[in-house]
C-alpha positions as CSV (number, residue, x, y, z in Angstrom):
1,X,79.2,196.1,70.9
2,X,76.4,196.4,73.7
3,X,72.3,195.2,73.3
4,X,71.5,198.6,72.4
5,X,74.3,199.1,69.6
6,X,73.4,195.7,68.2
7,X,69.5,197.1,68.5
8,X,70.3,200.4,66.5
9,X,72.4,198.0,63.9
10,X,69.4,196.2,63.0
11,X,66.9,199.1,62.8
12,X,69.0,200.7,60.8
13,X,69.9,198.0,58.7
14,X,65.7,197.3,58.6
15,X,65.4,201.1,57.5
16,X,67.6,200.7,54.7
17,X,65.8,197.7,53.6
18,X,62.6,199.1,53.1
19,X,64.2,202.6,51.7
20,X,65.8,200.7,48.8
21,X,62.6,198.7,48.3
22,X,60.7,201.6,48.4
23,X,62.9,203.6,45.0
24,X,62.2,200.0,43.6
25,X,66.7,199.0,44.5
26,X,67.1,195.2,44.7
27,X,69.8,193.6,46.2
28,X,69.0,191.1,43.3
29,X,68.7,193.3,40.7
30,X,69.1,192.2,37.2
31,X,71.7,192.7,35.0
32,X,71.2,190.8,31.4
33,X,72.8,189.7,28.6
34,X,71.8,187.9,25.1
35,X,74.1,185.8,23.7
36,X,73.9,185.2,20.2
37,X,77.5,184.1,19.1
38,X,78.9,180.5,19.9
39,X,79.4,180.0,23.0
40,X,82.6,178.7,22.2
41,X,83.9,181.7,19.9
42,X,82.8,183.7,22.6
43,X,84.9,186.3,24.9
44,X,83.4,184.8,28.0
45,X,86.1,185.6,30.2
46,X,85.0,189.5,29.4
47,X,81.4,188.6,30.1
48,X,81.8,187.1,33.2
49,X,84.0,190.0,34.6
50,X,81.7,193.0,32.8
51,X,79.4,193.5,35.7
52,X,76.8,191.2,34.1
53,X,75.3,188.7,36.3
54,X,72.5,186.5,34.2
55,X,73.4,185.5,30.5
56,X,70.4,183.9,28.0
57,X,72.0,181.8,25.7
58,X,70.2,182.5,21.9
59,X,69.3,180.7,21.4
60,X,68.1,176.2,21.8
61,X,65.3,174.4,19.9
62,X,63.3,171.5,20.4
63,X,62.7,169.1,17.8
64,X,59.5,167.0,17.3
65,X,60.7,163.4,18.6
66,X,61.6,165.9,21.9
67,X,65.3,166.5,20.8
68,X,67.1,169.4,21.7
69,X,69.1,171.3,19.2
70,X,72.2,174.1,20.2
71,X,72.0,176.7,17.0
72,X,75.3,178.5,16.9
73,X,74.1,181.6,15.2
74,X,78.0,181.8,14.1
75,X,79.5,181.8,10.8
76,X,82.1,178.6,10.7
77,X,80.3,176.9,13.8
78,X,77.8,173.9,13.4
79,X,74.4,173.3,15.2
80,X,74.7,170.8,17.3
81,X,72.8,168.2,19.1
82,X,72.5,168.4,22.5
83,X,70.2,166.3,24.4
84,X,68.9,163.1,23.0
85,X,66.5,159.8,24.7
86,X,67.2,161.5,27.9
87,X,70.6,162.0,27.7
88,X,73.4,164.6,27.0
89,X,75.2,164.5,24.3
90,X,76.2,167.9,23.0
91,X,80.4,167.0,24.2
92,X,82.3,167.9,27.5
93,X,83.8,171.0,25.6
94,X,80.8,172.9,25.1
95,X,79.1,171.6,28.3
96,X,82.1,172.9,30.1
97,X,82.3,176.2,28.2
98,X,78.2,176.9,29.8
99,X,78.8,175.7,33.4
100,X,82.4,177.9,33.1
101,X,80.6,181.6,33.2
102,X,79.8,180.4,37.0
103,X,83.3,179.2,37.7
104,X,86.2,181.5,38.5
105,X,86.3,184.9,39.1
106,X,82.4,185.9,37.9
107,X,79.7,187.8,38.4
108,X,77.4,185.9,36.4
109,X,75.0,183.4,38.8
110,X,72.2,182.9,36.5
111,X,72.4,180.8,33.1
112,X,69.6,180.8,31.1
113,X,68.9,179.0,27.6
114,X,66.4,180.9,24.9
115,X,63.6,179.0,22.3
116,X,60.5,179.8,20.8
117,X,57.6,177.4,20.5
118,X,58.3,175.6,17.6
119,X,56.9,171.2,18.3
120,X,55.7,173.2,22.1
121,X,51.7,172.4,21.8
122,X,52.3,169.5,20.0
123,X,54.6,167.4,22.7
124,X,52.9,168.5,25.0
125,X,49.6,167.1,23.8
126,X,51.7,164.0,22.8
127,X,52.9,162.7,24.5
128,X,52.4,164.9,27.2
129,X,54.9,166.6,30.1
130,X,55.1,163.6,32.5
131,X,58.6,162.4,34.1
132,X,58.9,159.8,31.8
133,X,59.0,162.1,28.2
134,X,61.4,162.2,26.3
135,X,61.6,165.8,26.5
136,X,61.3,165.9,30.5
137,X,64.3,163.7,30.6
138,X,66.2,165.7,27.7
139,X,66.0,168.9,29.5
140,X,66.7,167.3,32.7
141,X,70.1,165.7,31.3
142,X,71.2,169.5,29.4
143,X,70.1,170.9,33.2
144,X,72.6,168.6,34.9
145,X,75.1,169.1,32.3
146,X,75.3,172.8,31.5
147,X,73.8,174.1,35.2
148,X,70.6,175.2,34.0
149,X,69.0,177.7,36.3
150,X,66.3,179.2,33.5
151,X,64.2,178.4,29.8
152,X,63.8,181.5,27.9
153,X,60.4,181.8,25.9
154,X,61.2,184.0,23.1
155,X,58.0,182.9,21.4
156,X,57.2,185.8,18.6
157,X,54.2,183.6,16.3
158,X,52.2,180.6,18.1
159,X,51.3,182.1,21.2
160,X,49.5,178.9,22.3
161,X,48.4,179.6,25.9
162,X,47.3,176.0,27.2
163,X,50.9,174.3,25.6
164,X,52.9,177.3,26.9
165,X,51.6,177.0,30.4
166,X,52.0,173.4,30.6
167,X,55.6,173.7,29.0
168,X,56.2,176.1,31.7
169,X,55.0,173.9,34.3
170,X,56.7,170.6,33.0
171,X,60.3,172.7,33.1
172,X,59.1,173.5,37.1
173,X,59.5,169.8,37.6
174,X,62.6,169.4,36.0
175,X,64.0,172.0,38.8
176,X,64.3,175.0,36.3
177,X,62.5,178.8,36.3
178,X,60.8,179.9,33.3
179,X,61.2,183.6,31.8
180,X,59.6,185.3,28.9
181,X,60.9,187.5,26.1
182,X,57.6,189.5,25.4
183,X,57.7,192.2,22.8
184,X,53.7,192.4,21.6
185,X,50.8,190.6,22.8
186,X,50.3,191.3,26.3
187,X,47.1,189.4,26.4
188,X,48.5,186.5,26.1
189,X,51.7,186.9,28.2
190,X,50.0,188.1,30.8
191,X,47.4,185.0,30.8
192,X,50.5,183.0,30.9
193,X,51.8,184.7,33.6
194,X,49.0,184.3,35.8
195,X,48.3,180.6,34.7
196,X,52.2,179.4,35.6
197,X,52.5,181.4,38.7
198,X,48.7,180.4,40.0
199,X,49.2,179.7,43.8
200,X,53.2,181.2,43.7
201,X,54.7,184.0,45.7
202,X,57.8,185.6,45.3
203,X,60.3,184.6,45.9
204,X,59.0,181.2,44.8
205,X,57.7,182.3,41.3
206,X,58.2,179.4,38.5
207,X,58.0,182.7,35.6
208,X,60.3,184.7,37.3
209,X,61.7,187.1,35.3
210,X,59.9,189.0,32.4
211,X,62.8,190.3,29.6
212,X,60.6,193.3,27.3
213,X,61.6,194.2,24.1
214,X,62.2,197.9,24.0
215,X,64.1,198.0,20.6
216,X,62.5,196.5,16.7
217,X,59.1,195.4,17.0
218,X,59.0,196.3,20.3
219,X,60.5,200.0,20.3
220,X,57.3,201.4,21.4
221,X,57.1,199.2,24.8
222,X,56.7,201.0,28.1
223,X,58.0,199.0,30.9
224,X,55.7,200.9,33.5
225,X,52.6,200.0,31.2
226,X,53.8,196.1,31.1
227,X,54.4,195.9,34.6
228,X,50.7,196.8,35.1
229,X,49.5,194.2,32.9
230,X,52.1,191.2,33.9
231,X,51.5,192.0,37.5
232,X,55.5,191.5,38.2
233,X,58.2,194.0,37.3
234,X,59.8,193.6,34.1
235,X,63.6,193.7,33.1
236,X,63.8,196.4,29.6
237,X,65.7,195.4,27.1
238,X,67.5,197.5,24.5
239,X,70.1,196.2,21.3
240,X,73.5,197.3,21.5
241,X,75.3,199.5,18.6
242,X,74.9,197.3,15.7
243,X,75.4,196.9,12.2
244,X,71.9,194.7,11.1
245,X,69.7,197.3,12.1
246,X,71.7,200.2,13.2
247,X,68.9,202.5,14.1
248,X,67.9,200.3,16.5
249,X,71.3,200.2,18.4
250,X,72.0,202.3,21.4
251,X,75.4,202.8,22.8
252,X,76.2,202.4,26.5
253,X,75.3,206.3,27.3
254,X,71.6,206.2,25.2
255,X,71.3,203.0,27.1
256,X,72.3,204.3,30.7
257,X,69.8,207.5,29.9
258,X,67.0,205.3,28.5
259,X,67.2,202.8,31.8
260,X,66.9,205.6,34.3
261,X,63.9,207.2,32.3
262,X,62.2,203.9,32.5
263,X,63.4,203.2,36.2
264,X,62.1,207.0,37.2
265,X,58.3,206.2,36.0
266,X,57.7,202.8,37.4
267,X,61.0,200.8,39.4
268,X,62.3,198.1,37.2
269,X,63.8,194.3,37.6
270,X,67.0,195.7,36.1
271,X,68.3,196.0,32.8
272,X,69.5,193.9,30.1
273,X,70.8,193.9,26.1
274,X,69.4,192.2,23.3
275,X,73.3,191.2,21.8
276,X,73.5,190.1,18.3
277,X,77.2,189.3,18.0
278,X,77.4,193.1,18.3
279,X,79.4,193.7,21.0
280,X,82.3,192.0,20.0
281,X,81.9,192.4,15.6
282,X,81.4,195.8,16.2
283,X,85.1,196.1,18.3
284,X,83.1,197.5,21.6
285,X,83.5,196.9,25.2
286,X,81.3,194.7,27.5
287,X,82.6,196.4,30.5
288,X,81.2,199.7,29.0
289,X,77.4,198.0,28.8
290,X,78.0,196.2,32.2
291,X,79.2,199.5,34.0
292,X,75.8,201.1,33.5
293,X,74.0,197.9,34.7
294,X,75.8,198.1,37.9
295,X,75.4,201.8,38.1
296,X,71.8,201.3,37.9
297,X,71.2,198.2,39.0
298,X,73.7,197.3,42.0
């Protein structure tokens, strides 16, 4: 290959660059999943070759000495404690269950653990989010032992903007991202966004990722109009065919048709599912959810 076929290579390579960022295509594009079941009842061997490639296990807890919790959301499995005085100690099994849906033949690169606020605001006001905390140190150890890449804030009730943004900002140190699981109040998850990403610019973001609610209490959500507030594209989220609130449930085609609607009106992150044990009580297929992730979202 000559200087001038290596030139047109690049141009065209440049072109195609800027075409897919301009339809809002990301090379990076996001492809989500909930996990609610056990981990370790799981079928994580179909999750990790389903087309997904970020899972947001549902869901940890902190406790109010600065604990952390597992809740296994799963008839016949236990809660479990995970991280303790700055250690792990949630067992080899389960820690190598999480850090095995990045092992092997996967798709999945991005593990992610989900909490609310519950003890948030008051840790952080004692005794505070330094190095030395027990709950720095916790989430350092479960980091380390279960390849952390993200927290999830599902926080539906306190919405405490100071303890939220330090939170975020304490996890930062620890070497983690920080996401959000919005479904109302966009005052106050857009004041967190700008707050935690003061100074930041993609792709060095600490709240990287935004995962809306488009399904419950958040049916109504428009991901165009959140993007506006947030100021950072957000990744819709929709529940699977389901048996706790079945009017809420959308099978893989409503799901493919209700992602490209959104994704026509204002470019998305990508896509995820709100997954509530559903996939596999309910006898479906995560390869049938995946394929229309990676048909829109490649």
């Amino acid at each position: 290959m000559n200087l001038q076929e290596v030139g047109k290579c690049l141009l065209l390579g440049l072109f195609f660059e800027c075409l897919a960022a301009a339809i809002g295509v990301s090379a990076s594009s996001i492809r989500a999943i909930y996990l609610f079941k056990d981990v370790l009842k799981s079928n994580t061997e179909a999750l990790k070759t389903s087309g997904f490639n970020s899972v947001i296990i549902f869901g940890v807890g902190i406790l109010d000495n600065g604990d952390i919790m597992y809740y296994s959301n799963t008839p016949g499995s236990k809660d479990a404690l995970i991280a303790s005085n700055g250690s792990y100690v949630g067992g080899d099994t389960l820690s190598d269950k999480v850090r095995s849906f990045k092992t092997g033949e996967t798709g999945i690169d991005r593990v992610e653990v989900s909490m609310n606020a519950q003890h948030v605001a008051d840790l952080m006001r004692t005794p505070g989010p330094g190095a030395s905390t027990p709950l720095y140190r916790n989430f350092e150890a479960l980091k380390t032992a279960w390849g952390l890449d993200a927290v999830n804030n599902d926080d539906e009730s306190i919405y405490d903007v100071s303890s939220t943004v330090a939170f975020a900002k304490m996890l930062g140190a620890v070497g983690l991202k920080y996401t959000i699981a919005p479904y109302t109040n966009t005052r106050f998850w857009a004041s967190v966004t700008t707050q935690v990403n003061n100074g930041l610019e993609e792709p060095d973001l600490l709240l990287d990722r935004a995962y809306l609610q488009c399904y419950d209490g958040g049916a109504g959500n428009d991901p165009g109009s959140w993007q506006s507030t947030l100021g950072m594209k957000v990744v819709p989220l929709v529940w699977v065919t389901n048996d706790s609130k079945p009017s809420q449930g959308t099978t893989a085609a409503q799901a493919k048709s209700r992602f490209q609607s959104w994704n026509s009106r204002s470019p998305v992150a990508g896509g995820g599912y709100w997954n509530d044990y559903d996939i596999e009580k309910m006898g479906l297929s995560y390869t049938a959810y995946g394929d229309v992730l990676k048909s829109m979202f490649p």
